[in-house]
HTML snippet that shows the backbone in 3Dmol.js (N, CA, C, O; Angstrom):
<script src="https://3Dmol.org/build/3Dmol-min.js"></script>
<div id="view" style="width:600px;height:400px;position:relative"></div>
<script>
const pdb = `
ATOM      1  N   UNK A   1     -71.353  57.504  14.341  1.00  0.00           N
ATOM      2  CA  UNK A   1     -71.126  58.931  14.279  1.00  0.00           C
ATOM      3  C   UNK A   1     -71.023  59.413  12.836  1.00  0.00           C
ATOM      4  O   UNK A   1     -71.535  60.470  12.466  1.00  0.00           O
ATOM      5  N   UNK A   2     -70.118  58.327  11.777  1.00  0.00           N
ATOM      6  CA  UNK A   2     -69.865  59.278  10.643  1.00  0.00           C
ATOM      7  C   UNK A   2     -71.506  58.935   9.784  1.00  0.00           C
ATOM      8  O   UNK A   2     -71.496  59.416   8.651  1.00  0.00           O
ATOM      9  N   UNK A   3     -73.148  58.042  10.228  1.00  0.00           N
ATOM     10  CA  UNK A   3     -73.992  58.168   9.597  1.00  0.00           C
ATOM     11  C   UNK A   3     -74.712  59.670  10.158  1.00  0.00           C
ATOM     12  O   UNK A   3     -75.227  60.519   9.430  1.00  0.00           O
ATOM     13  N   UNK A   4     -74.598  59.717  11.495  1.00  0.00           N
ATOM     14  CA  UNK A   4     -75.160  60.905  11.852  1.00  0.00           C
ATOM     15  C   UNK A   4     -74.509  62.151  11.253  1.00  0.00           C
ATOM     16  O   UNK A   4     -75.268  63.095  11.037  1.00  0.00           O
ATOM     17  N   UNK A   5     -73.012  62.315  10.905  1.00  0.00           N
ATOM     18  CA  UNK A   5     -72.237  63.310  10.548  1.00  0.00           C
ATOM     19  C   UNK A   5     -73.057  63.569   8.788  1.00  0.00           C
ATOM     20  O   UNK A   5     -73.370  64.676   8.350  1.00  0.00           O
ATOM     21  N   UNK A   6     -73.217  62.477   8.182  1.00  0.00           N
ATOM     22  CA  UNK A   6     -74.165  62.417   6.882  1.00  0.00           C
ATOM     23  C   UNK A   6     -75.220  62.931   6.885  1.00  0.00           C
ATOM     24  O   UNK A   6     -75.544  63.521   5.855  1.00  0.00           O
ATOM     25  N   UNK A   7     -76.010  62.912   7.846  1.00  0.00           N
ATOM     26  CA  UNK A   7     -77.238  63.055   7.921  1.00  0.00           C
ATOM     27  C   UNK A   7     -77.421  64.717   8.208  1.00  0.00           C
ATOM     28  O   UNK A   7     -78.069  65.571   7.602  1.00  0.00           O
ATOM     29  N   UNK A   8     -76.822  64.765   9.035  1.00  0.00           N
ATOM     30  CA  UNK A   8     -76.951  66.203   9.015  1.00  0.00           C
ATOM     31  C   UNK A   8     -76.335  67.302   8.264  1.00  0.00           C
ATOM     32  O   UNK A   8     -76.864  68.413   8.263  1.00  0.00           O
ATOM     33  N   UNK A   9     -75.231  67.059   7.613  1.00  0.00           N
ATOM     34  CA  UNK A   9     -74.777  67.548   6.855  1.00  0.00           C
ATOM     35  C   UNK A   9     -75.552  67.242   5.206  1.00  0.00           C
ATOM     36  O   UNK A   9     -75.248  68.012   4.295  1.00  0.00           O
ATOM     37  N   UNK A  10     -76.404  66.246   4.972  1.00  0.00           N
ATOM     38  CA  UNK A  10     -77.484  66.081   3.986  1.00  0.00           C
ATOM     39  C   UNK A  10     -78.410  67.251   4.482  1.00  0.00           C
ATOM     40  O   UNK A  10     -78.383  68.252   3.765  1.00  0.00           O
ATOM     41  N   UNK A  11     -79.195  67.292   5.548  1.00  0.00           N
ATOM     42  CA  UNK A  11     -80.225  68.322   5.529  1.00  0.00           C
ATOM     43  C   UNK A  11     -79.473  69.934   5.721  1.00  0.00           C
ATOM     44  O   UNK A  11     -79.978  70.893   5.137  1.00  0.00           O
ATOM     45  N   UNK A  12     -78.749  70.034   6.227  1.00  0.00           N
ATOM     46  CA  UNK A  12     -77.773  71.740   5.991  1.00  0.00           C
ATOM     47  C   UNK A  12     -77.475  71.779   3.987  1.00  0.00           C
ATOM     48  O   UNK A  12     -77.545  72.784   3.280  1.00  0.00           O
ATOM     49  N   UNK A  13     -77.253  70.790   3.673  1.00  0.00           N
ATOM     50  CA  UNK A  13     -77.008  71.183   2.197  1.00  0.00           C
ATOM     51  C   UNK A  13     -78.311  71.114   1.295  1.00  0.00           C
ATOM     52  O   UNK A  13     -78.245  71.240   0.073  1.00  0.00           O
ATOM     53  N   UNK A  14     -79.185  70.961   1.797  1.00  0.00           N
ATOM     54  CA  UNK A  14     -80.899  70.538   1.178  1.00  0.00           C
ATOM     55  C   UNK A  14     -81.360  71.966   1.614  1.00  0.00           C
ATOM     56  O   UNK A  14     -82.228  72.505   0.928  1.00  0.00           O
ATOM     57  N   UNK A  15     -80.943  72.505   2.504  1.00  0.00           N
ATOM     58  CA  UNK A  15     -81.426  73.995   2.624  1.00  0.00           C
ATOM     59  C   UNK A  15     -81.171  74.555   1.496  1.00  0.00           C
ATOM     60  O   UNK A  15     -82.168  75.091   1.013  1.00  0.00           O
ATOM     61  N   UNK A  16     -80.108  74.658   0.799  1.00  0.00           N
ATOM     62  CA  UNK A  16     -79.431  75.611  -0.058  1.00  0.00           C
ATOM     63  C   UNK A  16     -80.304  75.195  -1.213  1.00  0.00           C
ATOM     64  O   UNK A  16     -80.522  76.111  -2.006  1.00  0.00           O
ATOM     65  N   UNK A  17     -81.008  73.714  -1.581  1.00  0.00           N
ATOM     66  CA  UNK A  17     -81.795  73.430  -3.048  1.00  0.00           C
ATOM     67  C   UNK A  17     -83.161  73.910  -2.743  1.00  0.00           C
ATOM     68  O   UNK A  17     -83.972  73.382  -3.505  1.00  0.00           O
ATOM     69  N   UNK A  18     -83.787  74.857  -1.761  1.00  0.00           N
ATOM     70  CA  UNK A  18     -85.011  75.680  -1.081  1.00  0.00           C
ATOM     71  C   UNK A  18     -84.755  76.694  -1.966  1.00  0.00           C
ATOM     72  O   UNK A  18     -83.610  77.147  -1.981  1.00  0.00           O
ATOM     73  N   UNK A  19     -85.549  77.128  -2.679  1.00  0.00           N
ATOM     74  CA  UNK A  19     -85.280  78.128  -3.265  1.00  0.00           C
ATOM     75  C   UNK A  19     -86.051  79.429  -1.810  1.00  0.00           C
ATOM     76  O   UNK A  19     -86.598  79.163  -0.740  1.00  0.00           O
ATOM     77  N   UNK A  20     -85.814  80.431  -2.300  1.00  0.00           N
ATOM     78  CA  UNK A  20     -86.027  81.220  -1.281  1.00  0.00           C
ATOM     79  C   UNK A  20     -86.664  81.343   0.231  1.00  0.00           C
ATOM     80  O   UNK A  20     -86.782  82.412   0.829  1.00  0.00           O
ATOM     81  N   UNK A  21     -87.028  80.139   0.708  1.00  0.00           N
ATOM     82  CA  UNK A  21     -87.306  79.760   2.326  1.00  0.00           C
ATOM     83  C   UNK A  21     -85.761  79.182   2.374  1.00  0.00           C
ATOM     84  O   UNK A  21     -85.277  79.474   3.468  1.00  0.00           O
ATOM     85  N   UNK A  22     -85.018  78.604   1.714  1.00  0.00           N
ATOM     86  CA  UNK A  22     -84.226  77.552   2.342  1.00  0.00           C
ATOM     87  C   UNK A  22     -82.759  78.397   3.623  1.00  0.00           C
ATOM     88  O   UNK A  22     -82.093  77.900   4.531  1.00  0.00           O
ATOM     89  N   UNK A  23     -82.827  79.911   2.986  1.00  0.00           N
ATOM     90  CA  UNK A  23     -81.998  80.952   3.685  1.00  0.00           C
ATOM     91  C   UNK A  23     -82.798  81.008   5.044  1.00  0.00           C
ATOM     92  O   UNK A  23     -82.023  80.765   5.969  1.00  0.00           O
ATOM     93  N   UNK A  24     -83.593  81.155   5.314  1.00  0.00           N
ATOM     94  CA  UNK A  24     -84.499  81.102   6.250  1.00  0.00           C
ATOM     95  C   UNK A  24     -84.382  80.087   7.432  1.00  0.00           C
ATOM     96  O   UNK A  24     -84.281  80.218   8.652  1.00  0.00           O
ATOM     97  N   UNK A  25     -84.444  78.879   6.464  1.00  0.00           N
ATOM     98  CA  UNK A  25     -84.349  77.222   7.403  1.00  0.00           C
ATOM     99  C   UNK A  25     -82.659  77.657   8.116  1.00  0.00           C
ATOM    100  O   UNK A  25     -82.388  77.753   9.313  1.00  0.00           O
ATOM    101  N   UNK A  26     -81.750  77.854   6.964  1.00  0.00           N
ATOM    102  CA  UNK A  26     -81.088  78.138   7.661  1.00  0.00           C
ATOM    103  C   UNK A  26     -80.501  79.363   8.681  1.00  0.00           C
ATOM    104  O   UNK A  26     -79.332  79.746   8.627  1.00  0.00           O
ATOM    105  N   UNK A  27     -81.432  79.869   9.545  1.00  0.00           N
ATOM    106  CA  UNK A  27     -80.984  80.762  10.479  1.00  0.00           C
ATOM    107  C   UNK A  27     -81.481  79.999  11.888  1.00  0.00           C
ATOM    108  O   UNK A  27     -81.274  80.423  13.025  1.00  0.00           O
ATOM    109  N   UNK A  28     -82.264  78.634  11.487  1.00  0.00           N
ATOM    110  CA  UNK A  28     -82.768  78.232  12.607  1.00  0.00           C
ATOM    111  C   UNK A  28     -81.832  76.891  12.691  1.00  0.00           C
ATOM    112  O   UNK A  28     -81.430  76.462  13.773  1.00  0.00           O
ATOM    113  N   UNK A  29     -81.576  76.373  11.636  1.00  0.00           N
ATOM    114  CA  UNK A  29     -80.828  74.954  11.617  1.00  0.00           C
ATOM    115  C   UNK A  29     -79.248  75.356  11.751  1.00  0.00           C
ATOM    116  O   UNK A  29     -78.468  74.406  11.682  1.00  0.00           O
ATOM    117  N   UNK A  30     -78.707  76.622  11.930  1.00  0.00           N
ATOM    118  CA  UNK A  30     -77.010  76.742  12.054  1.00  0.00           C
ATOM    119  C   UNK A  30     -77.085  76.446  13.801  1.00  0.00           C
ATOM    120  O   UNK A  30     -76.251  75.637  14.207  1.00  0.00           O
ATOM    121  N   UNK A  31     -77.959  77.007  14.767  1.00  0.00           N
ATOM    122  CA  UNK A  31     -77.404  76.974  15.828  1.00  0.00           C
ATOM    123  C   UNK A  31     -77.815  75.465  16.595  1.00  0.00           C
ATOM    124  O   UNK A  31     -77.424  75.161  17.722  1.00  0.00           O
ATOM    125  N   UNK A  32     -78.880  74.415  15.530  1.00  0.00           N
ATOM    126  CA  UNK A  32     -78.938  73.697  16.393  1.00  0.00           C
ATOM    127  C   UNK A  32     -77.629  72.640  15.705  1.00  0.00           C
ATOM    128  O   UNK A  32     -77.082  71.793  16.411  1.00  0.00           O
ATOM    129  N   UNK A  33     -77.314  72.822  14.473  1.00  0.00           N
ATOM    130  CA  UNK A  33     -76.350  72.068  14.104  1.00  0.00           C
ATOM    131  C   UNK A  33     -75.176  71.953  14.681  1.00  0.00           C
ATOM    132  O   UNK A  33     -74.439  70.970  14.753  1.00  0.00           O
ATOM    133  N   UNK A  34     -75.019  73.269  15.182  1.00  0.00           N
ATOM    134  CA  UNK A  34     -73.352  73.432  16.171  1.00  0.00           C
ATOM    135  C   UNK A  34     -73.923  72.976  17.443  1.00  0.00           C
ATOM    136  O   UNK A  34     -73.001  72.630  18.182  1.00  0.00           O
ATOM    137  N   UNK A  35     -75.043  72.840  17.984  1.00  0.00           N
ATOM    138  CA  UNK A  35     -75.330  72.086  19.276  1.00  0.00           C
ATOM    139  C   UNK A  35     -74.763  70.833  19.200  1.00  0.00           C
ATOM    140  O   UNK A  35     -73.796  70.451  19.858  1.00  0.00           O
ATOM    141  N   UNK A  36     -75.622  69.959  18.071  1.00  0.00           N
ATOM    142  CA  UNK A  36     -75.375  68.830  17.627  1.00  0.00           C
ATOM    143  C   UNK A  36     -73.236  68.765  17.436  1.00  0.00           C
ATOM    144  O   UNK A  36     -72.414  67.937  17.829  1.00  0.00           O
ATOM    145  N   UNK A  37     -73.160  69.476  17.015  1.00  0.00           N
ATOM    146  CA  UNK A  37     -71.508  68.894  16.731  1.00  0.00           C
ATOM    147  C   UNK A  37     -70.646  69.108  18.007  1.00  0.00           C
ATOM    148  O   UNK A  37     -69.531  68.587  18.045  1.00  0.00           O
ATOM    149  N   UNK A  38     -71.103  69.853  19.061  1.00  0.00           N
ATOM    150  CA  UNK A  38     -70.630  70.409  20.501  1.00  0.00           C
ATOM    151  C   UNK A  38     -70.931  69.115  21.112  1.00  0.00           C
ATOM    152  O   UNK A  38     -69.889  68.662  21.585  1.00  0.00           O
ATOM    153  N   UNK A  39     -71.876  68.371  21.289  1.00  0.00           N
ATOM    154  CA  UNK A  39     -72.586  66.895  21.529  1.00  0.00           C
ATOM    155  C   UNK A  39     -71.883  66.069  20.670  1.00  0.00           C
ATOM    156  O   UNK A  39     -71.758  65.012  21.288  1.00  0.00           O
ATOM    157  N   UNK A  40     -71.263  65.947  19.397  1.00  0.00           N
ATOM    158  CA  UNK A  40     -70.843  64.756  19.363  1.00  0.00           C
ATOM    159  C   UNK A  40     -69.383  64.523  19.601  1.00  0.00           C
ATOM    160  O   UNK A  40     -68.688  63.507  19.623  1.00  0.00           O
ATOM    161  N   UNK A  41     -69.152  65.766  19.766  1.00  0.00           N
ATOM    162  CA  UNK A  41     -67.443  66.019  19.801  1.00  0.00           C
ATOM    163  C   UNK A  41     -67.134  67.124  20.414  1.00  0.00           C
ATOM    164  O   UNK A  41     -66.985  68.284  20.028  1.00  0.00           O
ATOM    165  N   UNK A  42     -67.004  66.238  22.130  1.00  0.00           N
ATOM    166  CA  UNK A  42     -66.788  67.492  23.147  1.00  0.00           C
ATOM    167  C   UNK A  42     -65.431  68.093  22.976  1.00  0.00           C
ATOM    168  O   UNK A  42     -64.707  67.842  22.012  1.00  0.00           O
ATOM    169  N   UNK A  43     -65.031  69.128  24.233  1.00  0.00           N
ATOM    170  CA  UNK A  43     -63.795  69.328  24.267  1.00  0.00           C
ATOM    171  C   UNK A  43     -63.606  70.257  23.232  1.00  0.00           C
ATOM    172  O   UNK A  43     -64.361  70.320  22.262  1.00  0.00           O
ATOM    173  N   UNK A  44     -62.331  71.200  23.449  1.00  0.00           N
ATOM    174  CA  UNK A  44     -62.127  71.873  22.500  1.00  0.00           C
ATOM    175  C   UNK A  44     -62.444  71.896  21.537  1.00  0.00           C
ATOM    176  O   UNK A  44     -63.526  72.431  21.294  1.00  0.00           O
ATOM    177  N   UNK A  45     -61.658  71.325  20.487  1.00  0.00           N
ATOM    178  CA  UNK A  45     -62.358  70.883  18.792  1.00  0.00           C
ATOM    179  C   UNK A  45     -63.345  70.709  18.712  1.00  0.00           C
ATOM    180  O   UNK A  45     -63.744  70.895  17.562  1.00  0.00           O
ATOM    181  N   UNK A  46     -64.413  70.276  19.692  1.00  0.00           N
ATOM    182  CA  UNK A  46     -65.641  70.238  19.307  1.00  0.00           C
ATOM    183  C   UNK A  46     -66.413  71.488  19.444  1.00  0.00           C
ATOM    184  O   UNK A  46     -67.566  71.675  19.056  1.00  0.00           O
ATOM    185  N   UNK A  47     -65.435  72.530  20.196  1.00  0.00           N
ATOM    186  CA  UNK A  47     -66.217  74.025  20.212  1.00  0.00           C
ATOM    187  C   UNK A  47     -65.949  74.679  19.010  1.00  0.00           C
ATOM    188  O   UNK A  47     -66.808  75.325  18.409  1.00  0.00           O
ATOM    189  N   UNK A  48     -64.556  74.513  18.551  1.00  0.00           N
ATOM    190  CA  UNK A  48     -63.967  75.287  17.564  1.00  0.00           C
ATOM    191  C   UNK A  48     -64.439  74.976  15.946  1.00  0.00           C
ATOM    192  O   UNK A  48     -64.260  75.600  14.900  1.00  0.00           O
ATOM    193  N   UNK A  49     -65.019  73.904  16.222  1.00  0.00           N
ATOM    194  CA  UNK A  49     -65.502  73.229  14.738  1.00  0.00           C
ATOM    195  C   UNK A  49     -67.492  73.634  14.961  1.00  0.00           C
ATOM    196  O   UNK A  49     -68.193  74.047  14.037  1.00  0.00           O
ATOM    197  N   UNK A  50     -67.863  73.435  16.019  1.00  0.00           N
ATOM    198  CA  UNK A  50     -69.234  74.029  16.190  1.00  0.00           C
ATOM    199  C   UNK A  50     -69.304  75.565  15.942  1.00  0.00           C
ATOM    200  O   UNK A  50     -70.351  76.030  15.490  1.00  0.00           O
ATOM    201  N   UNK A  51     -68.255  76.370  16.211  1.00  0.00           N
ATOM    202  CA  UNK A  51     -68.465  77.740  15.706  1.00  0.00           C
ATOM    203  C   UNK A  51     -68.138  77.896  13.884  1.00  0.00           C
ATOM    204  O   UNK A  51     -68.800  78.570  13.095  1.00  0.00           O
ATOM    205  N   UNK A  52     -67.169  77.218  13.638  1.00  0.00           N
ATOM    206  CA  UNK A  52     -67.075  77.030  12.311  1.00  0.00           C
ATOM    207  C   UNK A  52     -68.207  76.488  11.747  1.00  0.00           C
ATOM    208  O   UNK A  52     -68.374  77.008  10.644  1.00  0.00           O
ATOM    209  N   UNK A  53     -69.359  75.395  12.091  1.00  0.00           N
ATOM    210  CA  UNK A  53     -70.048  74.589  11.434  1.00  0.00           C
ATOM    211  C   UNK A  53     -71.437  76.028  11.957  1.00  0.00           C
ATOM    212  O   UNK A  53     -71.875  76.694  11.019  1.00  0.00           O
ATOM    213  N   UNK A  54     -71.724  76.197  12.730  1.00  0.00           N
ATOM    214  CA  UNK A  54     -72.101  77.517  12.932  1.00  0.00           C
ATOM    215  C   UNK A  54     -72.345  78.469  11.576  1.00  0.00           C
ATOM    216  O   UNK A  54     -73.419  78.600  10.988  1.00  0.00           O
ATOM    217  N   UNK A  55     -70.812  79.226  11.165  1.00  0.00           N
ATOM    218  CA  UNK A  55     -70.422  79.996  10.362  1.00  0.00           C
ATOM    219  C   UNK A  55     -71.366  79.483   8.945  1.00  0.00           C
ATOM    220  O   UNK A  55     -72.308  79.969   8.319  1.00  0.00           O
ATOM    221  N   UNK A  56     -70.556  78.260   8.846  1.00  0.00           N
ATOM    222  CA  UNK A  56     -70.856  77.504   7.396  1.00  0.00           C
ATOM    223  C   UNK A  56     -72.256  77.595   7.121  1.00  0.00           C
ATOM    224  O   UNK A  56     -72.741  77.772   6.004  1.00  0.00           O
ATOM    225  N   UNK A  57     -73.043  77.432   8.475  1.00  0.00           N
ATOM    226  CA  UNK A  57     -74.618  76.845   7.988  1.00  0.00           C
ATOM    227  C   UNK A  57     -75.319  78.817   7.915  1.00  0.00           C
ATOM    228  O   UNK A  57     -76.296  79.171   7.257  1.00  0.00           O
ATOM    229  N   UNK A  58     -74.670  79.495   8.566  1.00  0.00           N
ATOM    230  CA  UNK A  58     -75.603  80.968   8.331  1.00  0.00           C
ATOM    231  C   UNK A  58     -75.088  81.794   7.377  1.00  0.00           C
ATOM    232  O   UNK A  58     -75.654  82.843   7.071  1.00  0.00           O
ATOM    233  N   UNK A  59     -73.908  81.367   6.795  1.00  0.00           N
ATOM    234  CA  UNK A  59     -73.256  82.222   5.947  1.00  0.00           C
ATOM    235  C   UNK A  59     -73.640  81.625   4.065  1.00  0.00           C
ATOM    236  O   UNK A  59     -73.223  80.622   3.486  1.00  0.00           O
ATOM    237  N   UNK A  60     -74.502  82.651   3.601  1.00  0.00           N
ATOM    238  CA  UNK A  60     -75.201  82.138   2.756  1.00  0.00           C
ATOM    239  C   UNK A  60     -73.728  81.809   1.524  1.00  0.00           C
ATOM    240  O   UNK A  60     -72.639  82.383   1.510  1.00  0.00           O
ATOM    241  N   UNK A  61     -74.195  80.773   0.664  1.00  0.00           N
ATOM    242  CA  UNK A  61     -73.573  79.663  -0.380  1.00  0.00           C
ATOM    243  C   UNK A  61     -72.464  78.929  -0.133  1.00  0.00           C
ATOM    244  O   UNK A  61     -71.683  78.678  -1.050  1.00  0.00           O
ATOM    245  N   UNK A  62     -72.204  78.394   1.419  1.00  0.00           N
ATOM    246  CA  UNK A  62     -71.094  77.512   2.192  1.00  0.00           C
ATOM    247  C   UNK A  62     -71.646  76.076   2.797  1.00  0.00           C
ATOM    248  O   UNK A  62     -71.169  75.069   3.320  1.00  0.00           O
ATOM    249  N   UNK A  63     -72.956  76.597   2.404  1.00  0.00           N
ATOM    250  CA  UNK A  63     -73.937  74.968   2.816  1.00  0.00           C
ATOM    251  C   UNK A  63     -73.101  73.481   2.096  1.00  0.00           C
ATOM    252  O   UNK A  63     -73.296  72.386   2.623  1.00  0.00           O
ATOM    253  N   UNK A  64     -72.389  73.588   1.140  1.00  0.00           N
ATOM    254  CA  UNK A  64     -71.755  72.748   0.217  1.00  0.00           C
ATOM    255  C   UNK A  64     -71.034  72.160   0.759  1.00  0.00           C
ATOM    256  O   UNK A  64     -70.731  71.086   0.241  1.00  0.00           O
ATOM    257  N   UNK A  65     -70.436  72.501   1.955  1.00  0.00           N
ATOM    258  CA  UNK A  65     -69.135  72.209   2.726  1.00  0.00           C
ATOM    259  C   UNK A  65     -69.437  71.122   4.062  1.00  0.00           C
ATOM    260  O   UNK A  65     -69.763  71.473   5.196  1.00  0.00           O
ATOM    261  N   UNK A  66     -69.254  69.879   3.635  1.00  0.00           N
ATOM    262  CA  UNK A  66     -69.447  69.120   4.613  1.00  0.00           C
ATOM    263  C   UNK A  66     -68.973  68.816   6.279  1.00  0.00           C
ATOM    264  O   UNK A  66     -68.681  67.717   6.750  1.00  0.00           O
ATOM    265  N   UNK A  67     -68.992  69.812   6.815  1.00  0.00           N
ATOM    266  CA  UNK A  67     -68.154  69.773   8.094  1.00  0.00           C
ATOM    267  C   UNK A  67     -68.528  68.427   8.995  1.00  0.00           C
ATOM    268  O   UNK A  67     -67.638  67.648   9.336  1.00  0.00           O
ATOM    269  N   UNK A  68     -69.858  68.229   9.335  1.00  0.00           N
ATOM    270  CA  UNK A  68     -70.252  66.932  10.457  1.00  0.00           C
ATOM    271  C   UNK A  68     -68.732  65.874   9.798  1.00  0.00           C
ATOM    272  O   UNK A  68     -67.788  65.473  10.479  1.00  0.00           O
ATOM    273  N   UNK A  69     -68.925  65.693   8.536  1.00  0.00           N
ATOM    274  CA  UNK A  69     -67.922  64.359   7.555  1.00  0.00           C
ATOM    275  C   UNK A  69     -66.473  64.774   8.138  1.00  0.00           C
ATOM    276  O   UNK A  69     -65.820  64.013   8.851  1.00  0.00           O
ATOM    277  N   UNK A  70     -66.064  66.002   7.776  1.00  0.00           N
ATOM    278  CA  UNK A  70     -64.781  66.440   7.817  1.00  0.00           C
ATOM    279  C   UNK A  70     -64.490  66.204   8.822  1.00  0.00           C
ATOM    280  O   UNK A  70     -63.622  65.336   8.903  1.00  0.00           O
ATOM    281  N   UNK A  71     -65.079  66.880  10.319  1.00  0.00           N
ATOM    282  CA  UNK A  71     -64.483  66.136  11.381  1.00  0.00           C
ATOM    283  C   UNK A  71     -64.541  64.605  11.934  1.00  0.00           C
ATOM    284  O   UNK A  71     -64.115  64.076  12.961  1.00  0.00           O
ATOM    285  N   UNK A  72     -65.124  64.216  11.010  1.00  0.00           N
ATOM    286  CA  UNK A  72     -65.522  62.979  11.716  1.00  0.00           C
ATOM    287  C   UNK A  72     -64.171  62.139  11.055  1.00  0.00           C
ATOM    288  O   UNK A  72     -63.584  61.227  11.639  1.00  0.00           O
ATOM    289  N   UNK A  73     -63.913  62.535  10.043  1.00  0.00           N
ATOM    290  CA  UNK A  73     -61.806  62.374   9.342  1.00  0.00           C
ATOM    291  C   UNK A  73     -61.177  62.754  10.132  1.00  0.00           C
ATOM    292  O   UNK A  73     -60.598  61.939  10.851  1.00  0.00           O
ATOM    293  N   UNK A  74     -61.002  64.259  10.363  1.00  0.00           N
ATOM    294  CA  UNK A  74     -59.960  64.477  10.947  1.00  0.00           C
ATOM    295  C   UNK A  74     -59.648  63.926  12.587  1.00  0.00           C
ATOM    296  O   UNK A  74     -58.465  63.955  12.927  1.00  0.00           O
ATOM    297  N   UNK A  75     -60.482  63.519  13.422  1.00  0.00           N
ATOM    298  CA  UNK A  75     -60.776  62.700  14.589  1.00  0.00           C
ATOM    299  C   UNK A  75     -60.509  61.479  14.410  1.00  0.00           C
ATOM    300  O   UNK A  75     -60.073  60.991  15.453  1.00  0.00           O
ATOM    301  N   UNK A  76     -60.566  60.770  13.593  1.00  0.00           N
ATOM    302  CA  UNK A  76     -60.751  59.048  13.539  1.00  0.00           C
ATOM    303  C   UNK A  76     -59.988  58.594  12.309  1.00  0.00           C
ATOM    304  O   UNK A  76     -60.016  57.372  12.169  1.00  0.00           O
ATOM    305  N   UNK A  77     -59.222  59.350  11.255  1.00  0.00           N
ATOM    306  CA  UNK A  77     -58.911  59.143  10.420  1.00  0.00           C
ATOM    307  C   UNK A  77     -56.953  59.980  10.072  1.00  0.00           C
ATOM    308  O   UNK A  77     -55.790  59.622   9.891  1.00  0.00           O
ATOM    309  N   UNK A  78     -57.600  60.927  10.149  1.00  0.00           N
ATOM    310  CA  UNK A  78     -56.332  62.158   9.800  1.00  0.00           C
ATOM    311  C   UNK A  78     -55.653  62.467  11.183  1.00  0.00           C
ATOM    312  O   UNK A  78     -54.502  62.899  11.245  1.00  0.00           O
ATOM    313  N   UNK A  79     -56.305  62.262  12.111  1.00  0.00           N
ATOM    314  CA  UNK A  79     -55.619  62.327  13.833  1.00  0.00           C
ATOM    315  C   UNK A  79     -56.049  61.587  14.299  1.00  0.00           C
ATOM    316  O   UNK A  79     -57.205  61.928  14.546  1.00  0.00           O
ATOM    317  N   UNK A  80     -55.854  60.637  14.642  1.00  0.00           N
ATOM    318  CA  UNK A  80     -56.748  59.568  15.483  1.00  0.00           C
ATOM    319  C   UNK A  80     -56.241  59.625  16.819  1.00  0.00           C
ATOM    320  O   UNK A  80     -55.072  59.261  16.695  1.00  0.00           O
ATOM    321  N   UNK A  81     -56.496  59.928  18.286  1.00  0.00           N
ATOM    322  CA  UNK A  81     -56.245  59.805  18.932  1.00  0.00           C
ATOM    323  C   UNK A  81     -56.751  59.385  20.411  1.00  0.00           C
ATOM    324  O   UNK A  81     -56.859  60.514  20.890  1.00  0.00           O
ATOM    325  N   UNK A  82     -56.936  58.955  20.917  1.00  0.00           N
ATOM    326  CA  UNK A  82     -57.538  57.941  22.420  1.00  0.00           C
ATOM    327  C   UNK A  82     -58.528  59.604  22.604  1.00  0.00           C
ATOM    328  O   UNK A  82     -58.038  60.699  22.884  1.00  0.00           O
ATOM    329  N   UNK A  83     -59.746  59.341  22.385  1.00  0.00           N
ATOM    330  CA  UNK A  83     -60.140  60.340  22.851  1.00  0.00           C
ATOM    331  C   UNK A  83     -62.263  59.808  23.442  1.00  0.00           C
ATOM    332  O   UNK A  83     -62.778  58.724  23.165  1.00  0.00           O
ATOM    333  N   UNK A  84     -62.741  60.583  23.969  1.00  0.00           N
ATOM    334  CA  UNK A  84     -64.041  60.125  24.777  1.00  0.00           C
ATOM    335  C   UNK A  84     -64.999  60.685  23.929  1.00  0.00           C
ATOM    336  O   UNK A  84     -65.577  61.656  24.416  1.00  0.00           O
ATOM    337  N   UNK A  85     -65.283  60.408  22.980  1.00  0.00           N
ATOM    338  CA  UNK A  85     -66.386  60.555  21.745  1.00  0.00           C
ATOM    339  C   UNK A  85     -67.796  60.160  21.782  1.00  0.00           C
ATOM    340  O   UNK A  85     -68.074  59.016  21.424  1.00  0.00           O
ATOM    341  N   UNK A  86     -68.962  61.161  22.267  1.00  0.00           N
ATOM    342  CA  UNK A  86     -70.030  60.554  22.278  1.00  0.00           C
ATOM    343  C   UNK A  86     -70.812  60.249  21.041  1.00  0.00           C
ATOM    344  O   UNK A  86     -70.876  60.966  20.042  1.00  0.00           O
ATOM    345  N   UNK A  87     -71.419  59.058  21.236  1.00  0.00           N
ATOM    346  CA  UNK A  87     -72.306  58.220  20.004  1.00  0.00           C
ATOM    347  C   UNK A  87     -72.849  59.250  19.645  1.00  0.00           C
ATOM    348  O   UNK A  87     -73.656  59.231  18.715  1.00  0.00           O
TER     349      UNK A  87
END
`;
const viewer = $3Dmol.createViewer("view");
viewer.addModel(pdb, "pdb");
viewer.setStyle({}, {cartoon: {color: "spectrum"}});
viewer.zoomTo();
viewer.render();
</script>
């Protein structure tokens, strides 16, 4: 999970080094990215961090902000708790 959390959070921040298409990429890559984070981390937090990761990827110069990573800490690291986490 935390290579996939890399990976996608590498191509959301590679938008922002696009010079003028890369605003673009991102109006199509915010909603599948919060798909992707709704899928890897069901359940609440995984809605509340998909609307945030959402936010981050359409709201232009926040691409910087690694969310896939961050939760993938705060789940397994900073809260760890018995929880049903898909691969």
């Amino acid at each position: 999970m935390l290579r996939n959390g890399i990976f996608y959070d590498g191509i959301g921040m590679l938008t922002m080094a696009i010079p003028v298409i890369g605003p673009f990429i991102d109006i199509l890559w915010a909603p599948y990215s919060a798909k992707k984070m709704m899928e890897m981390y069901p359940g609440k937090k995984g809605k509340v961090m998909a609307t945030f990761n959402f936010l981050e990827e359409i709201l232009p110069y926040t691409d910087f902000i690694p969310s896939f990573t961050l939760m993938w800490l705060f789940t397994f690291v900073f809260f760890p708790e018995k929880i049903s986490v898909k691969a």
